[in-house]
C-alpha positions as a printed NumPy array, in Angstrom:
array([[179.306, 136.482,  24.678],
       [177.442, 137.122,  27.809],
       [176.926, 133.242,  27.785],
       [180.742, 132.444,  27.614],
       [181.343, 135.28 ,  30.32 ],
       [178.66 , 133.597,  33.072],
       [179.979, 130.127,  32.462],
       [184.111, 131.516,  32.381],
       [182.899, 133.241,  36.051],
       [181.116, 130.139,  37.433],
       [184.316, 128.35 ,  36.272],
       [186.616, 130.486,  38.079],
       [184.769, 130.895,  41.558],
       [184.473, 126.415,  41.208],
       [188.048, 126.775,  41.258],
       [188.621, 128.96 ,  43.995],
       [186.012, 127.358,  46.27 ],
       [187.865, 124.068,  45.468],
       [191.316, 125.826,  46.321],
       [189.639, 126.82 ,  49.241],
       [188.761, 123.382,  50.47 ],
       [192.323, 121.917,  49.564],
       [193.968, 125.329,  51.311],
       [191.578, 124.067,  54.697],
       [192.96 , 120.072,  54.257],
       [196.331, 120.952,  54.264],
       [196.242, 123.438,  57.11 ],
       [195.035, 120.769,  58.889],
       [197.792, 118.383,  57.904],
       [200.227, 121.234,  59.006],
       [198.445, 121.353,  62.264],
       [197.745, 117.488,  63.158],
       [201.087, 116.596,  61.757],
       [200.034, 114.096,  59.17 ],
       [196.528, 112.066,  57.923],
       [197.149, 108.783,  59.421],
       [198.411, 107.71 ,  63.126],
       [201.879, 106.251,  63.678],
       [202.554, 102.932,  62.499],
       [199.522, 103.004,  59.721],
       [201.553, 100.267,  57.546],
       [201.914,  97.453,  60.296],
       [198.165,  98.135,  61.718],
       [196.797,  97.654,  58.167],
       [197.616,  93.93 ,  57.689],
       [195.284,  92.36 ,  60.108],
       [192.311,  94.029,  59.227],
       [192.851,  93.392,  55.539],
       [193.479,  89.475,  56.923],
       [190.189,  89.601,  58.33 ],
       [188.902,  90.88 ,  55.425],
       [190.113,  88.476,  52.852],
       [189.613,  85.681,  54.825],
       [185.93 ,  86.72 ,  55.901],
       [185.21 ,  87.06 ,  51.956],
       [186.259,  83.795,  50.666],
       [185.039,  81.941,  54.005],
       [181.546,  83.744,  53.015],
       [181.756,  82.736,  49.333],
       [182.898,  78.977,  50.061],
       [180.355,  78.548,  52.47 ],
       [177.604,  80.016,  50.754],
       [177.607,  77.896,  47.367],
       [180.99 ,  75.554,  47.199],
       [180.457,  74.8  ,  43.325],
       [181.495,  78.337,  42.639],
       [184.721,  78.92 ,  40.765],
       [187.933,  79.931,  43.009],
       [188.555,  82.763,  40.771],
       [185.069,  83.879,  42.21 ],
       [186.232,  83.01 ,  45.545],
       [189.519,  85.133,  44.832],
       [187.626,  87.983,  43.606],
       [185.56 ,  88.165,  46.526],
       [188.455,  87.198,  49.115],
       [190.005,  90.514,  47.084],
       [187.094,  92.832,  47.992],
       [186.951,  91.568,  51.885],
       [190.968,  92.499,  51.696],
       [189.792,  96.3  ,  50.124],
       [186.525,  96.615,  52.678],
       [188.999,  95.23 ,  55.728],
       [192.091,  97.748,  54.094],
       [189.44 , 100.778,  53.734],
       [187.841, 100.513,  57.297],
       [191.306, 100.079,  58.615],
       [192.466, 103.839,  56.94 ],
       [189.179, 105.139,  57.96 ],
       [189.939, 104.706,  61.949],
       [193.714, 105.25 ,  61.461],
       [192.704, 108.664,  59.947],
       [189.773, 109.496,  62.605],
       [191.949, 111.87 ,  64.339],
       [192.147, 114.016,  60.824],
       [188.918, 114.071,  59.763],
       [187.329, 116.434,  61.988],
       [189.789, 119.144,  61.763],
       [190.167, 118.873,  58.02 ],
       [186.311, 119.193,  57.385],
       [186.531, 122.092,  59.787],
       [189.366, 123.833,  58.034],
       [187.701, 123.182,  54.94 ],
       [184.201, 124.44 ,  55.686],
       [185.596, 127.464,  57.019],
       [188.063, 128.397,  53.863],
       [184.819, 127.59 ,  51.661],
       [182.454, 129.815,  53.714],
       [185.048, 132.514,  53.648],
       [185.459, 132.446,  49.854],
       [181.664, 131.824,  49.203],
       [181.07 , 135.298,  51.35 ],
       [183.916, 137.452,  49.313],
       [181.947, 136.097,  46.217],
       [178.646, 137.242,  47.432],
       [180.867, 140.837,  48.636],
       [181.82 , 141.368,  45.394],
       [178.842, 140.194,  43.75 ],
       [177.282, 142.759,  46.215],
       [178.956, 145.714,  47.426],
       [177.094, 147.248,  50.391],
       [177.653, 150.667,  50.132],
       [177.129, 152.106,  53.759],
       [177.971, 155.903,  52.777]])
């Protein structure tokens, strides 16, 4: 039983650390007003363009017997690499603080574990 305690109080402080980390994420959506900068939707297009159209230029020029399906599949993961850098500097401004507020909710929690793990008895 001593097994099924440990692992049931491992399980329990994973959760709360990972409450934690969410609880720091959305503070900092509270304070910075949102994850992504104004007009996210109509900046995404061109760099998902680029994308797709770097992608099957690449695979057309670099062996033209391949299939188009190929050609599609890779025009489809230029679109995804073009649509993923694109969220990654619309969201810069988000990033910092949310790692921030997360850190700081997990090192909280992490030293109230230790605490109670720990008393220090100063009497």
């Amino acid at each position: 039983m001593a097994i099924v305690r440990a692992v049931g109080s491992n399980v329990d402080f994973l959760r709360r650390m990972v409450g934690a980390g969410w609880d720091g994420i959305a503070s900092a959506r509270r304070d910075t007003g949102g994850v992504f900068t104004p007009n996210f939707q109509r900046t995404v297009w061109a760099p998902a363009a680029i994308g797709a159209a770097a992608g099957i230029l690449s695979s057309r020029l670099m062996d033209s017997k391949k299939s188009w399906a190929r050609t599609a599949l890779i025009g489809a993961i230029g679109a995804m690499a073009g649509s993923g850098a694109a969220m990654a500097w619309a969201s810069r401004y988000f990033v910092k603080p949310a790692a921030r507020n997360a850190a700081r909710q997990i090192s909280a929690t992490r030293d109230a574990h230790w605490l109670s793990l720990n008393p220090i008895d100063y009497a």
